[in-house]
Structure formats: C-alpha cells, structure tokens
N, C-alpha and C positions, 0 to 999 in steps of 0.2 A: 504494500500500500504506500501512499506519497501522496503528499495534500498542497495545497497553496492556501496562504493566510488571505485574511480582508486586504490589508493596504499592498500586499502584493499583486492581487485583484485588481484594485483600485489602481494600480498602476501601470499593466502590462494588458487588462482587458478580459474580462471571463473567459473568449474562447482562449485567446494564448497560453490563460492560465492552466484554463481543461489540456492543454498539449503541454504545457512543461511538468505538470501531475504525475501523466500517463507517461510520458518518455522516461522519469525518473525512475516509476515505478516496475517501467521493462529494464533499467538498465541495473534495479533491484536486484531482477530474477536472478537464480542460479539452479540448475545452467540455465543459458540464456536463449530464450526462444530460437529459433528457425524460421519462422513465418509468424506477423502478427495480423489480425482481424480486428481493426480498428471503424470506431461508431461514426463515421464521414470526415473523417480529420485523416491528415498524413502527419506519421512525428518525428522529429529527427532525429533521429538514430539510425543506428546498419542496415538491425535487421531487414528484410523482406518483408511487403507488407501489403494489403489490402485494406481500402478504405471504402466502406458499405456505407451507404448510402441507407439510414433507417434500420441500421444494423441493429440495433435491439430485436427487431422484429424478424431479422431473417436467420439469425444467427445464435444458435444456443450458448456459443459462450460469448460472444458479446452482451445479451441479454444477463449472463449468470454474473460477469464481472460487473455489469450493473448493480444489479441485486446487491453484489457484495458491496459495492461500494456505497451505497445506501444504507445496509445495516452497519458500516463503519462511519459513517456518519451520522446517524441515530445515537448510538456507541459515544463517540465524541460530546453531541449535544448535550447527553445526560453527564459526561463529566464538567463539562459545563456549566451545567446547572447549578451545581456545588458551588462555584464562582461568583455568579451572576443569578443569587434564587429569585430575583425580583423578576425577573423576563420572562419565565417559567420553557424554559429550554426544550426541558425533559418532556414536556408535554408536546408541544409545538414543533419540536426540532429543528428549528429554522424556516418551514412553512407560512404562507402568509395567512393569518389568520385577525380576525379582527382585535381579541386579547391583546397583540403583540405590538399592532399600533398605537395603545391605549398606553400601554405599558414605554413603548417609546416616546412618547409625547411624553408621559411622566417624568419620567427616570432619562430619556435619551438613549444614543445612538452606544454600546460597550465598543471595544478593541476587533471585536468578532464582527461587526455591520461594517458592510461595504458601503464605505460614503459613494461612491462613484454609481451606484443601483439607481439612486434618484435622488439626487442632490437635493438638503434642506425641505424634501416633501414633508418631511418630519414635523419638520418647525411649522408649517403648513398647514398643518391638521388634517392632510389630505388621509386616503385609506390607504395608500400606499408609498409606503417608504423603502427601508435601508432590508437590502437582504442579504442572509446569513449563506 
C-alpha cells in the first residue's frame, strides 16, 4: 500500500496524486510484477503495462485492488478519529455527508482536508467543501 497526504494533493492534483500512490506502491512489491492492469492511468515505472479504460469493471483485480484500497482507507479514517473525535471520521470516512459540513463550518478544515477540493466553500456555508 502507498498513500498521498492532503497538501501533497493540494499540490500536485488528485489525478497525479492517484499515479504517484500506485507507482510507489508497485515499486513496493517484491518481487516485482511482470505486467501491471492499471484503472485508465499509465504510471511510470518499467514495468509492462495496461491501462483499462473502467477497469474496475472489467477487471477482477483491478476491481479487488480497489476494494483493498478502500478498506485501507476506512482502516486509516478510524485511526483518525482518535485524533480528530470532533469530525466523527470513523463514521463518515471521508465521505460527503451533510454531519461533516456542519462539523466543518464548526470546528474547520484538520491537516487531513484538501484545501484545493473547493477552496473556502467552507467559510461559505455552502454543502460542499474540503474532501478527505
């Protein structure tokens, strides 16, 4: 697994961020793939690789590495939580939900929200702000 923070988000762009993730997390592996089946991104690294186009859907392990990486992100937010018990983490997981607006407007944006999602909608009272 290999993550990227908020302000490195905020700085590089969620998709670049989704390919410096994944590239890290194959350059993890041991041993090291052969051929990778990648969700419509090419990443740069060696190996051999395919890039599908809705690959979740056509592809069993694209879809399963989804999956995992979902529940390691679940996994995360509840350590989170501990942190930061006022945003209620562990419930919401980063998800937009209307709680979490409420809660941001409160309390504001933590280390974890990407200012760059929608700049100051926050301060805005808008439904939609900063995502995790």
């Amino acid at each position: 697994m290999a993550a990227v923070d908020a302000a490195r988000i905020d700085q590089i762009n969620i998709y670049q961020a989704s390919r410096v993730a994944m590239r890290d997390a194959v350059l993890r592996l041991a041993p090291a793939p052969d051929h990778l089946l990648v969700d419509a991104l090419r990443l740069d690294c060696g190996q051999m690789q395919d890039a599908i186009i809705h690959g979740d859907a056509l592809s069993a392990s694209i879809a399963a590495a989804s999956i995992l990486a979902k529940v390691e992100r679940d996994r995360m937010m509840c350590e989170w939580d501990a942190v930061f018990p006022a945003y209620g983490l562990a419930s919401h997981r980063g998800t937009a939900r209307p709680s979490i607006w409420l809660r941001l407007r409160e309390f504001g944006p933590t280390p974890l929200h990407r200012q760059s999602f929608a700049p100051g909608v926050a301060e805005s009272g808008a439904t939609e702000a900063f995502g995790l």
